[in-house]
Every structure is written in C-alpha cells, then in structure tokens.
C-alpha positions in Angstrom: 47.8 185.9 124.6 46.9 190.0 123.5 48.4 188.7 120.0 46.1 186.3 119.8 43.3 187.9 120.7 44.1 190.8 118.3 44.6 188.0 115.3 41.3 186.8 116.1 40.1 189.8 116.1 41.5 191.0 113.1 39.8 187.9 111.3 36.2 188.4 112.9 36.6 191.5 110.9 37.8 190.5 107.5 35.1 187.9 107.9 32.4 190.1 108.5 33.6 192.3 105.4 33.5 188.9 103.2 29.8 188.5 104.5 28.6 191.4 103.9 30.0 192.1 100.5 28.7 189.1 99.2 25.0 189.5 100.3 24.9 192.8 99.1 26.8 191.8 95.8 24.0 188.8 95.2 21.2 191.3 96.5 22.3 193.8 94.1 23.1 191.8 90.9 19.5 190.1 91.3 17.9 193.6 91.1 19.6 194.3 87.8 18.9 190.4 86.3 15.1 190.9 88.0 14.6 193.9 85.7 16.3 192.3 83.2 14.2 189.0 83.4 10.8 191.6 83.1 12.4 193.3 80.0 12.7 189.8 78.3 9.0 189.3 79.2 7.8 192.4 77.7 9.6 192.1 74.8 8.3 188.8 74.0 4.6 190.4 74.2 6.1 193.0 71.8 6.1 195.9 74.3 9.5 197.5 73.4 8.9 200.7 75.2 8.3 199.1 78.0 11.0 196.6 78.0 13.3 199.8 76.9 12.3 201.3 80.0 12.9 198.1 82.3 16.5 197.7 80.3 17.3 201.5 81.6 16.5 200.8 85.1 18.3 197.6 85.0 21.3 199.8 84.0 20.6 202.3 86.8 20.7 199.7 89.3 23.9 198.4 87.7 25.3 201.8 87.5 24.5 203.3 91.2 26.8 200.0 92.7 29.5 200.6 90.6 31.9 201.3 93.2 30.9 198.2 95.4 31.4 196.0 92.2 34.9 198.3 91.5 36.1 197.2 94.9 34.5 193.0 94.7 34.5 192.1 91.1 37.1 191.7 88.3 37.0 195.0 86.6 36.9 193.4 83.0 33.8 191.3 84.6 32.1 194.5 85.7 32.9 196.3 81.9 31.4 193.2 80.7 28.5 193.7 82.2 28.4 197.6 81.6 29.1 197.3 78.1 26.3 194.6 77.5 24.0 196.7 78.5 24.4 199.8 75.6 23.7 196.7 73.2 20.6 195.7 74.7 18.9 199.2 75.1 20.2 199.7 71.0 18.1 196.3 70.2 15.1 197.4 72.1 14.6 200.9 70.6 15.3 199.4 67.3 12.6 196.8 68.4 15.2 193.9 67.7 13.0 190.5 69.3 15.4 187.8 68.5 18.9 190.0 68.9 17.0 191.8 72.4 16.2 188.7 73.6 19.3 186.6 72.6 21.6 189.3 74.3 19.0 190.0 76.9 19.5 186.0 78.7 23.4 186.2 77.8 23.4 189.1 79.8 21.0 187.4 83.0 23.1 184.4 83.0 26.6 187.1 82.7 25.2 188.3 86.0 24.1 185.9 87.5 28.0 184.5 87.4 29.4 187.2 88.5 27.0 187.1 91.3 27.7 183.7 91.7 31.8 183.6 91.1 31.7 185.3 94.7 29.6 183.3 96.4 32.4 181.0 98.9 31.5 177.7 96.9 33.8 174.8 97.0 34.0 174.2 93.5 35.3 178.2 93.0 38.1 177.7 95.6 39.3 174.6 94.4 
C-alpha cells in the first residue's frame, strides 16, 4: 500500500510541474506577442522608433525566459522564435511597413503556437 501511495505521490508531482510550466509558458509568451501586437500598431501609425523600441522589449521578454522555454519547448521552435526577432528589429530601423508588419503577425501567430502546442488539448495528443 506505501507503493502506492508513493506512485501517487510521485504523479501529484509531475502533475503539478505540467501545470505550472504551462501557465507560466502561456503567461510568458503573451508578454512577448502583447509587445509585439503594440509594435504592429505603431508601425501602422508610422511610429518606427517607437515600434523599434516595443520590438526590443518584446525580445527582452523572450530572451530573460530562455531557459524555461530551453527546458518546455522544442529547441528549433524556440530558435525560431529567437531568430525572427533580429529580422523584425532590422525592418523597423530600416522603417520597412509592409516587410515589419508581414514578419511582425508571422511572428505573433509563431508564438502564439508555441504557446498553444503545450497547452494539454485533445487535438495535440491525438
């Protein structure tokens, strides 16, 4: 009977791990697409330094929860990601409208499936 308590136990814990990493891995990500989503709106008004600015911090955030998205995510997902931003920040000091905002949504809608890829959907286990 220990055995089983210890298994249940055991599970409780991996549960709680599962939890957890997924709130803070959707909590996270919509930070980053948040900024993101602000960039895109100042860009359309034409305000590239401003959108520049947003487009840094949305990489900041990204950056400081690398090691969270090192241990959850896919690490070519994550370099994705990473390497999508550099492009965005080039098109916005270059005040590039159409290529900013073209890469700016591909790169929302990139996080917001990786966010969503670890959510415990039926459709992603099946």
């Amino acid at each position: 009977m220990k055995y089983l308590y210890v298994g249940i136990a055991i599970l409780a814990v991996i549960l709680g791990f599962c939890l957890t990493t997924t709130f803070l891995l959707n909590r996270y990500t919509q930070q980053s697409a948040n900024c993101l989503r602000e960039a895109d709106t100042l860009a359309g008004q034409g305000r590239f330094p401003e959108a520049a600015a947003k487009v840094v911090r949305a990489r900041e955030l990204w950056d400081g929860h690398r090691c969270l998205y090192g241990v959850i995510l896919r690490h070519d997902e994550a370099d994705e990601v990473t390497f999508s931003f550099h492009a965005i920040e080039r098109y916005a000091q270059l005040a590039d409208r159409e290529d900013f905002e073209a890469d700016c949504a591909s790169l929302v809608a990139r996080i917001d499936h990786v966010a969503n890829m670890e959510k415990p959907l039926f459709y992603y286990v099946f």
